[in-house]
SEMAR-704316 format. One line per 4 residues: number of its first residue (from 1); their letters; for each residue x, y, z of C-alpha. Coordinates in Angstrom, 2 decimals. Layout:
REM SEMAR-704316
NUM = A = X Y Z ~ ...
***
This chain:
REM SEMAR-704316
1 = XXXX = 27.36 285.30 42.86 ~ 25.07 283.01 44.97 ~ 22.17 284.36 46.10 ~ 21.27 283.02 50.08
5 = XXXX = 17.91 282.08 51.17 ~ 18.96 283.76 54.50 ~ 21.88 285.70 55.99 ~ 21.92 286.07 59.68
9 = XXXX = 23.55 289.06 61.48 ~ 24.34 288.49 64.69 ~ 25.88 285.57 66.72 ~ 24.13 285.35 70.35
13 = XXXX = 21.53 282.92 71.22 ~ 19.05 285.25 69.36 ~ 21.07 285.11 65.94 ~ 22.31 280.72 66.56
17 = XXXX = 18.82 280.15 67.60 ~ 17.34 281.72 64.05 ~ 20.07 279.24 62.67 ~ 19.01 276.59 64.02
21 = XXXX = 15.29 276.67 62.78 ~ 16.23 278.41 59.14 ~ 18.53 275.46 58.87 ~ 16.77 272.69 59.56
25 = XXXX = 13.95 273.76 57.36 ~ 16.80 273.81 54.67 ~ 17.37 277.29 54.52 ~ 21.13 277.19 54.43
29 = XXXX = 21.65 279.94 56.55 ~ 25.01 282.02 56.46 ~ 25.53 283.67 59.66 ~ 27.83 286.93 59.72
33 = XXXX = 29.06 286.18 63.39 ~ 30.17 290.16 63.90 ~ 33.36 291.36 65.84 ~ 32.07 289.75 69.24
37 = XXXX = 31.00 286.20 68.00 ~ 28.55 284.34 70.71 ~ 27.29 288.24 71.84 ~ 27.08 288.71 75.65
41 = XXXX = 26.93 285.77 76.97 ~ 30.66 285.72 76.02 ~ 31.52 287.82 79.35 ~ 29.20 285.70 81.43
45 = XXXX = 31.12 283.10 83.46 ~ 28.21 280.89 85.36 ~ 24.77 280.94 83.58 ~ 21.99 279.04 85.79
49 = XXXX = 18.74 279.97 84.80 ~ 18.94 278.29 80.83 ~ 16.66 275.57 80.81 ~ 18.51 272.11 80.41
53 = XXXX = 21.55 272.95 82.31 ~ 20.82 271.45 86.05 ~ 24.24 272.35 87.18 ~ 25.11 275.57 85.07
57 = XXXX = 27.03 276.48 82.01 ~ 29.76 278.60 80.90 ~ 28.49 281.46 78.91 ~ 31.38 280.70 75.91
61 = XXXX = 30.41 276.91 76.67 ~ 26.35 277.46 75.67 ~ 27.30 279.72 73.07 ~ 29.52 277.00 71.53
65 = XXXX = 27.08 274.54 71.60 ~ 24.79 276.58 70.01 ~ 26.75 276.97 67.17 ~ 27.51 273.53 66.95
69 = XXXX = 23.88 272.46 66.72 ~ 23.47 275.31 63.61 ~ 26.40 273.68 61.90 ~ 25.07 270.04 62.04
73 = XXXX = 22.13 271.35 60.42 ~ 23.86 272.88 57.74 ~ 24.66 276.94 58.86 ~ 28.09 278.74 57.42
77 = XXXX = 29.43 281.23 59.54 ~ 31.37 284.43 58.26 ~ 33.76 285.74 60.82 ~ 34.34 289.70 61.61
81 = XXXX = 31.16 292.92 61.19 ~ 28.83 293.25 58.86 ~ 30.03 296.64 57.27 ~ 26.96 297.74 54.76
85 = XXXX = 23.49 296.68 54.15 ~ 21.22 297.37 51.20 ~ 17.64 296.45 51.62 ~ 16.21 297.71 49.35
89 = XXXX = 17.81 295.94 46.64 ~ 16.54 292.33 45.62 ~ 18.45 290.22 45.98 ~ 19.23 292.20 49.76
93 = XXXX = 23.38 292.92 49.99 ~ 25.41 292.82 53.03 ~ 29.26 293.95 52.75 ~ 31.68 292.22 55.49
97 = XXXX = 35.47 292.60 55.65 ~ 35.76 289.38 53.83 ~ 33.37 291.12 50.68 ~ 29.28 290.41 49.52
101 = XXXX = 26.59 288.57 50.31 ~ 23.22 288.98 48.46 ~ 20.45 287.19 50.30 ~ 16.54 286.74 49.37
105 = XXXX = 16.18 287.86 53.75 ~ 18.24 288.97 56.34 ~ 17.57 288.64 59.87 ~ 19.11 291.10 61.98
109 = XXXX = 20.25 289.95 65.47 ~ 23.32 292.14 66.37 ~ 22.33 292.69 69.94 ~ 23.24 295.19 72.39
113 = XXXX = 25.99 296.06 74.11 ~ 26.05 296.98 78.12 ~ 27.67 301.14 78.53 ~ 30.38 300.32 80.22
117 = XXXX = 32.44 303.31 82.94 ~ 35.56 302.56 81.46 ~ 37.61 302.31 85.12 ~ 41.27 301.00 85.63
121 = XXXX = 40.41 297.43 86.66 ~ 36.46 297.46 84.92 ~ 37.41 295.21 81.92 ~ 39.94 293.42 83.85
125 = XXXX = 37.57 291.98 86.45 ~ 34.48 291.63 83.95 ~ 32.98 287.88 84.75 ~ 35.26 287.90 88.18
129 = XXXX = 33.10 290.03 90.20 ~ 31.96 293.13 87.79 ~ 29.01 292.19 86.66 ~ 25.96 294.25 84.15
133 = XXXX = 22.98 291.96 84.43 ~ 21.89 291.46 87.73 ~ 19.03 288.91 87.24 ~ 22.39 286.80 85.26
137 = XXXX = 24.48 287.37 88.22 ~ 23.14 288.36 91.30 ~ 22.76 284.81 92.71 ~ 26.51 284.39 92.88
141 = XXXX = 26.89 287.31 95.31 ~ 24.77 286.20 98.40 ~ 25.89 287.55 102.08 ~ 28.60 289.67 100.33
145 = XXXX = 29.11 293.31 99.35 ~ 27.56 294.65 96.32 ~ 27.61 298.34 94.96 ~ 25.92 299.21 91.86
149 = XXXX = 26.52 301.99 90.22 ~ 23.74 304.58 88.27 ~ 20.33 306.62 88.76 ~ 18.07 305.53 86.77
153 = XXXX = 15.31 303.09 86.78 ~ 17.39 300.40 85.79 ~ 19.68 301.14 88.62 ~ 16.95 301.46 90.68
157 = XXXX = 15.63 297.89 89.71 ~ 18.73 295.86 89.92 ~ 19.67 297.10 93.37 ~ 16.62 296.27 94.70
161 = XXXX = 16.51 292.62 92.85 ~ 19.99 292.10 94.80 ~ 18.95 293.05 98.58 ~ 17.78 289.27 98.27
165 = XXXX = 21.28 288.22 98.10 ~ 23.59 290.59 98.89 ~ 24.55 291.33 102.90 ~ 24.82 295.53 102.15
169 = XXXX = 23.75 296.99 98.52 ~ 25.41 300.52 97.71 ~ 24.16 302.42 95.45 ~ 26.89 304.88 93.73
173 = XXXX = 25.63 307.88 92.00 ~ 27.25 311.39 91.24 ~ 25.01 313.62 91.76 ~ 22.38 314.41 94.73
177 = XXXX = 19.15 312.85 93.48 ~ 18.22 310.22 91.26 ~ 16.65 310.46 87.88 ~ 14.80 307.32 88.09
181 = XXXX = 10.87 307.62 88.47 ~ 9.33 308.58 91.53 ~ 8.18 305.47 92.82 ~ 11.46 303.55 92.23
185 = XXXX = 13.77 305.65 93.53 ~ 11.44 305.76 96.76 ~ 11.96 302.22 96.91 ~ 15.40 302.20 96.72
189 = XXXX = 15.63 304.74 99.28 ~ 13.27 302.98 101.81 ~ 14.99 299.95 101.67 ~ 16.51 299.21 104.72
193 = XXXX = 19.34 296.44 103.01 ~ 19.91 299.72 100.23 ~ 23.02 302.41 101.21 ~ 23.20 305.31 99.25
197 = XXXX = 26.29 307.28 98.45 ~ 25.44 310.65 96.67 ~ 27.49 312.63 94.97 ~ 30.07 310.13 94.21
201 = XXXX = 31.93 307.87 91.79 ~ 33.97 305.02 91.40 ~ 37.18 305.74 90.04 ~ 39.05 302.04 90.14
205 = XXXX = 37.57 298.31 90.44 ~ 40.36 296.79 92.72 ~ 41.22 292.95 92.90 ~ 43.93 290.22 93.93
209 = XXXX = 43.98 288.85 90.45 ~ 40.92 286.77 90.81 ~ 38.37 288.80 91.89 ~ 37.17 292.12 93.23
213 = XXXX = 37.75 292.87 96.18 ~ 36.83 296.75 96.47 ~ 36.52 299.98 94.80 ~ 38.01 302.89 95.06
217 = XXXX = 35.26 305.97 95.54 ~ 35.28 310.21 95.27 ~ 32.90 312.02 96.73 ~ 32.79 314.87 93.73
221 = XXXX = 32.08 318.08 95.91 ~ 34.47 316.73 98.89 ~ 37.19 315.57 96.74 ~ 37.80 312.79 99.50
225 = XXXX = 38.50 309.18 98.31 ~ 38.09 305.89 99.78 ~ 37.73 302.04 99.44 ~ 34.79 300.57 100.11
229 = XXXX = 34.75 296.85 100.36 ~ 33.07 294.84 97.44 ~ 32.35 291.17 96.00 ~ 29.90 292.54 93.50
233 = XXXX = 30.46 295.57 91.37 ~ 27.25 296.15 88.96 ~ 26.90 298.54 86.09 ~ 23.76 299.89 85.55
237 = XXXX = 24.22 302.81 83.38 ~ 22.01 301.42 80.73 ~ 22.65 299.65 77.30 ~ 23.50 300.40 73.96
241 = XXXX = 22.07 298.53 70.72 ~ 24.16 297.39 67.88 ~ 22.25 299.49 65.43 ~ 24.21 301.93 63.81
245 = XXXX = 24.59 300.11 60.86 ~ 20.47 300.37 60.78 ~ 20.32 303.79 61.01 ~ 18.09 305.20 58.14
249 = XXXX = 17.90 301.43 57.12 ~ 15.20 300.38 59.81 ~ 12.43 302.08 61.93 ~ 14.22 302.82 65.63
253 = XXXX = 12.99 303.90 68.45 ~ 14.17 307.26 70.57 ~ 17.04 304.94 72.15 ~ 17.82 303.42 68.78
257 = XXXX = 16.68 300.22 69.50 ~ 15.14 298.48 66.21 ~ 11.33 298.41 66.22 ~ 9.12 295.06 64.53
261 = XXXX = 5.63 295.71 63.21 ~ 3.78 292.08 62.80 ~ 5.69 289.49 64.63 ~ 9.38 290.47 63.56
265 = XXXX = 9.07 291.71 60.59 ~ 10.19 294.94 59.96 ~ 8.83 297.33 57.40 ~ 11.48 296.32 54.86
269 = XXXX = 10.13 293.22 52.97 ~ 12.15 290.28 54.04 ~ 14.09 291.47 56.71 ~ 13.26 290.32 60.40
273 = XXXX = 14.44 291.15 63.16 ~ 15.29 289.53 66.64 ~ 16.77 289.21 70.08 ~ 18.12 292.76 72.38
277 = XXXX = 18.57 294.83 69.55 ~ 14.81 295.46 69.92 ~ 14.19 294.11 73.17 ~ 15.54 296.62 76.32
281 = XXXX = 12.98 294.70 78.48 ~ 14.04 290.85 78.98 ~ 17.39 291.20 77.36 ~ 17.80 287.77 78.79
285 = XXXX = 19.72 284.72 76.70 ~ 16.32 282.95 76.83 ~ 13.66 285.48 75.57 ~ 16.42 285.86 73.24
289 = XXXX = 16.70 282.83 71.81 ~ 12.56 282.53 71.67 ~ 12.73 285.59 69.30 ~ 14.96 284.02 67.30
293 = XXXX = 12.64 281.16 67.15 ~ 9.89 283.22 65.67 ~ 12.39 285.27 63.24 ~ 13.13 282.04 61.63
297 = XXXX = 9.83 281.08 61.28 ~ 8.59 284.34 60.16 ~ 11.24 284.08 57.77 ~ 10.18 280.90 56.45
301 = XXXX = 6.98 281.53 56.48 ~ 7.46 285.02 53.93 ~ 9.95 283.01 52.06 ~ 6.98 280.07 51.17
305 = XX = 4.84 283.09 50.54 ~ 6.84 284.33 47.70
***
């Protein structure tokens, strides 16, 4: 069986990006693209804010050419999950559906995935008006309605970041106080552009086919429903990494998200790591593909030193 210099998990700018460089210094990565291939930015219609692109991209459309540039250089992809790891074998092994790959290093990229509500109409209207990055999306909701649903700092942050667009932000939350930090929550409260609806939740995105037009709300100790009017529907209930396959594998932290000691390296020897699977700050396509910059090179460099 060959043995691989590098196998990539992982298929979003963080995991194309470590591609890129591993393959061009003749690496010959293989990437295992996992069961979303291209990660988030797969559900993101417009990106503006990736350098290079004056007029915008298509989420798909930037993810494609990323994988384009790793193939000229020389990357494989492998379609479908990684289903196994063992690190601590040398070479490394990784199972997929399609069978075993033994690798001198694996960089782990496998993102994060946004906790979705799971309402009639949610997955329907993702990209056409539900949105769960603000700082992606926000810009394409100015003078128009936009609720955002959760309580926590996160919440807290991305209704704030889109009073500057938005004509009326909502806040939705189903209880009677919110659990973010003092401070934020104040802020949120102060703001004069901010609604709050307590006790409440959305129970349906509604559209005309195209996009949202308003959701369907319950106030929980009322029982009373009623449609409030809506361009922008944002989820901020927090994300979830793509870890599990990690688990006693990799040091986590107390959300599960993958923690790097020097750089990103990990403390198994020859495994790096990169991208939002340890990164619940940014978690932006950018910082992402930066991290898998210095993955690569990490990887290159520990490669040279063996």
């Amino acid at each position: 069986m060959d043995v691989h210099e590098v196998v990539i998990l992982g298929s979003g700018p963080a995991g194309l990006t470590a591609a890129i460089y591993t393959a061009r210094a003749g690496l010959k990565p293989v990437v295992v693209e996992g069961l979303k291939a291209g990660g988030q930015l797969m559900d993101t219609t417009d990106v503006e804010n990736y350098p290079g692109f004056p007029d915008g991209v298509q989420g798909p459309e930037l993810m494609e050419l990323f994988k384009k540039q790793a193939e000229r250089f020389g990357a494989t992809f492998v379609s479908g999950d990684a289903t196994k790891v063992d690190f601590a074998s040398s070479p490394m092994r990784v199972w997929t559906e399609d069978g075993e790959l033994q690798s001198k290093t694996v960089i782990v990229s496998s993102g994060a995935s946004p906790l979705e509500l799971g309402l009639p109409g949610e997955k329907e209207y993702a990209g056409k008006g539900v949105s769960y990055c603000a700082t992606c999306d926000g810009f394409f909701f100015r003078d128009q309605e936009i609720v955002v649903v959760g309580g926590g700092d996160t919440a807290m942050e991305e209704a704030l970041f889109l009073t500057r667009f938005g004509s009326r932000v909502t806040i939705v939350h189903r209880r009677d106080q919110f659990r973010a930090s003092k401070i934020m929550a104040q802020r949120a409260i102060d703001h004069e552009k901010i609604e709050i609806l307590w006790d409440s939740v959305v129970e349906q995105v509604i559209g005309d086919g195209t996009r949202v037009q308003s959701l369907r709300v319950k106030n929980v100790k009322t029982g009373d429903t009623f449609e409030r009017p809506c361009g922008g529907f944002f989820v901020a209930i927090g994300h979830r990494p793509n870890t599990e396959l990690f688990r006693d594998v990799l040091d986590m932290d107390d959300q599960a998200y993958l923690v790097a000691g020097h750089g990103a390296a990990t403390k198994m020897p020859g495994v790096f790591i990169a991208g939002d699977v340890h990164d619940h700050t940014y978690r932006q396509a950018v910082t992402a593909a930066g991290a898998g910059c210095r993955a690569a090179i990490d990887c290159e460099r520990w490669l040279e030193a063996q």
